[in-house]
ROKOL-282761 format. One record per atom (N, C-alpha, C): residue in three letters; atom name; residue number from 1; x, y, z. Coordinates in pm, 1 decimal, decimal comma, m for minus. Example, Ala and Ser with C-alpha at 12.3 -4.5 7.8 and 13.67 -1.06 7.14 Angstrom:
% residues 2
 type atom seq       px       py       pz
  ALA    N   1   1319,0   m569,0    780,0
  ALA   CA   1   1230,0   m450,0    780,0
  ALA    C   1   1320,0   m330,0    780,0
  SER    N   2   1285,0   m225,0    708,0
  SER   CA   2   1367,0   m106,0    714,0
  SER    C   2   1290,0      3,0    787,0
***
This chain:
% residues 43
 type atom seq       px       py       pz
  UNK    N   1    804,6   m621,6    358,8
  UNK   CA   1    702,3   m699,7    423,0
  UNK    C   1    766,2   m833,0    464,1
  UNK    N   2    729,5   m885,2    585,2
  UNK   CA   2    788,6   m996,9    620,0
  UNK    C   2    665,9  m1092,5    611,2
  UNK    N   3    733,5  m1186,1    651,8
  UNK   CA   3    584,8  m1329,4    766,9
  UNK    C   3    697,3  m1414,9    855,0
  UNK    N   4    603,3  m1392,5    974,4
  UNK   CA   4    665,9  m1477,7   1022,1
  UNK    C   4    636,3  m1655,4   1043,9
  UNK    N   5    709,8  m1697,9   1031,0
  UNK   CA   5    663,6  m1854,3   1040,6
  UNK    C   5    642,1  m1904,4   1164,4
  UNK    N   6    596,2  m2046,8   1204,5
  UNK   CA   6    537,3  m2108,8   1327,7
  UNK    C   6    688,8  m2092,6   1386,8
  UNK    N   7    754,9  m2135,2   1335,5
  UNK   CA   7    912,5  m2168,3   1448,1
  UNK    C   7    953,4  m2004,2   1446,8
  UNK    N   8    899,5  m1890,3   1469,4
  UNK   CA   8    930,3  m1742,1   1518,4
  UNK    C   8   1052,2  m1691,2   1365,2
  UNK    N   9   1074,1  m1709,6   1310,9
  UNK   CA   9   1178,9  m1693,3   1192,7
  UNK    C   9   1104,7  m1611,0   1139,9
  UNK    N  10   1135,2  m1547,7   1048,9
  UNK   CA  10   1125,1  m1424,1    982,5
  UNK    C  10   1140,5  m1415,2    835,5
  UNK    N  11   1075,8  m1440,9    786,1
  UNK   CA  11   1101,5  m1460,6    601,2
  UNK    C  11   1049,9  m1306,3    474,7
  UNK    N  12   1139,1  m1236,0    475,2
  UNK   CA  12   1131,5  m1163,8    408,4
  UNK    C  12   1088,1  m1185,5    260,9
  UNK    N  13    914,3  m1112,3    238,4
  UNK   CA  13    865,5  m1134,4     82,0
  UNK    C  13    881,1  m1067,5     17,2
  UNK    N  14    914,7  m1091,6   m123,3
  UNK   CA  14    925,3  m1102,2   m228,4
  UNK    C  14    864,5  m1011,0   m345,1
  UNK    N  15    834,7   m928,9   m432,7
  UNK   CA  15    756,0   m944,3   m539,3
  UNK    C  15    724,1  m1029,1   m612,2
  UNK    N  16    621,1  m1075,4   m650,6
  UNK   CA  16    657,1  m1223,0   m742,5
  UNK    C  16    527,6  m1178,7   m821,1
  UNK    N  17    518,4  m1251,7   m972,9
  UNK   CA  17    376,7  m1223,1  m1066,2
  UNK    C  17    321,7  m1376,5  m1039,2
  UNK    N  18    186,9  m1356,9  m1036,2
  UNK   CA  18     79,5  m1473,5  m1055,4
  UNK    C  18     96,1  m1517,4  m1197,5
  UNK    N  19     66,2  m1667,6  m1149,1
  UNK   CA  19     51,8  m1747,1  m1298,5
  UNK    C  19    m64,4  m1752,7  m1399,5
  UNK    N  20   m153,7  m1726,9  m1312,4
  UNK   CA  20   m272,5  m1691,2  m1336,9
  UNK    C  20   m382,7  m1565,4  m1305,9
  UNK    N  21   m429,1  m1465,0  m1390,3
  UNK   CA  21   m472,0  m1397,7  m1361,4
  UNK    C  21   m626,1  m1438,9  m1261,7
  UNK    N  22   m689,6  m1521,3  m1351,7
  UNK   CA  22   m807,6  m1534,7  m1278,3
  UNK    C  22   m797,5  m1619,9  m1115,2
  UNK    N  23   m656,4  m1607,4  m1049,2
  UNK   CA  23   m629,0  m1642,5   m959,4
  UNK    C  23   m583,0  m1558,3   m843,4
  UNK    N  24   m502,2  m1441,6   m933,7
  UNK   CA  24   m476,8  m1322,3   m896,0
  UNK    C  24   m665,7  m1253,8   m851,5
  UNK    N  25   m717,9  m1284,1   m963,4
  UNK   CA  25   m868,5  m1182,0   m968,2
  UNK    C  25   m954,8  m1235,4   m786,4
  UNK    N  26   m922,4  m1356,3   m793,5
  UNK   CA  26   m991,8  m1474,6   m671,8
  UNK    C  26   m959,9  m1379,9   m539,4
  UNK    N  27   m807,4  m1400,1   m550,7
  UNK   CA  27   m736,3  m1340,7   m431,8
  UNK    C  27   m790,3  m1193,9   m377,0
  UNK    N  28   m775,5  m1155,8   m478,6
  UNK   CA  28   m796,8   m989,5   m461,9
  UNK    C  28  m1000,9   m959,5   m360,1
  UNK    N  29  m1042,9  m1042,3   m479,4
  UNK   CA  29  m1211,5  m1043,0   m403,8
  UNK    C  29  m1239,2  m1164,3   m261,6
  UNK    N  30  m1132,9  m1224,8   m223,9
  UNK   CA  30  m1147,9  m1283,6   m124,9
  UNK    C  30  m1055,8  m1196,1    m36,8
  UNK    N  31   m972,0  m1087,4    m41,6
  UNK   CA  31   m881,9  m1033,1     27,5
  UNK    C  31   m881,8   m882,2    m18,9
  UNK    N  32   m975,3   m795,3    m29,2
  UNK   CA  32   m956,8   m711,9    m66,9
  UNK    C  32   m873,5   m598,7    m20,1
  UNK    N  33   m822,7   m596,3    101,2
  UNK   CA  33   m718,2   m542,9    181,9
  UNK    C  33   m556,8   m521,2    144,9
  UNK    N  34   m586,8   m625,1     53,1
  UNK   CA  34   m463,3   m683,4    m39,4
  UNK    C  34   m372,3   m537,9    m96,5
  UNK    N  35   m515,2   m465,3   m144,4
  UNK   CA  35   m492,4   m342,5   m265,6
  UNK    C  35   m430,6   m227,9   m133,8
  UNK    N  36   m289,0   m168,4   m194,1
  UNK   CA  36   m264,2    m54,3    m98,2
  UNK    C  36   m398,6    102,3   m140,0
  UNK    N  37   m427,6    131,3    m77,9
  UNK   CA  37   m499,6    307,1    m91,5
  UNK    C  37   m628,1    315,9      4,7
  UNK    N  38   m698,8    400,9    m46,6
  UNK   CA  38   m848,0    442,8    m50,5
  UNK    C  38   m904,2    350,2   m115,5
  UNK    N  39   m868,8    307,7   m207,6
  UNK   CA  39  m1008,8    261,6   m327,3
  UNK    C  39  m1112,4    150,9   m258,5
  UNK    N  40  m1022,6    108,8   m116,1
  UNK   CA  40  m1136,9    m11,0    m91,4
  UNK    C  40  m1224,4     11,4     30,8
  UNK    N  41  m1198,1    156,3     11,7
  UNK   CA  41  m1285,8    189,3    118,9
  UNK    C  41  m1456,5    214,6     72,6
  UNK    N  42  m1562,4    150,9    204,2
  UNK   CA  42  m1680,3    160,9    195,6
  UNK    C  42  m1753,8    273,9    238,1
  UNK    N  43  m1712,3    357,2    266,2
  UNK   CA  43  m1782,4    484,0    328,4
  UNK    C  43  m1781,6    606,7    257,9
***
């Protein structure tokens, strides 16, 4: 997975662990897209 930045560059991410779970928990219900599969599907 990349991102690219404003100046067109290319920054290859990372795995990295959260410092916080209940921050991790935030992310996930503000981004639920986040999760790879099915499971977040509504239909």
């Amino acid at each position: 997975m990349f991102l690219i930045q404003d100046n067109g560059q290319l920054v290859e991410m990372g795995a990295q662990s959260y410092d916080s779970e209940d921050l991790l928990q935030t992310l996930l219900a503000k981004y639920p897209n986040l999760l790879p599969g099915d499971q977040n599907s509504t239909s």
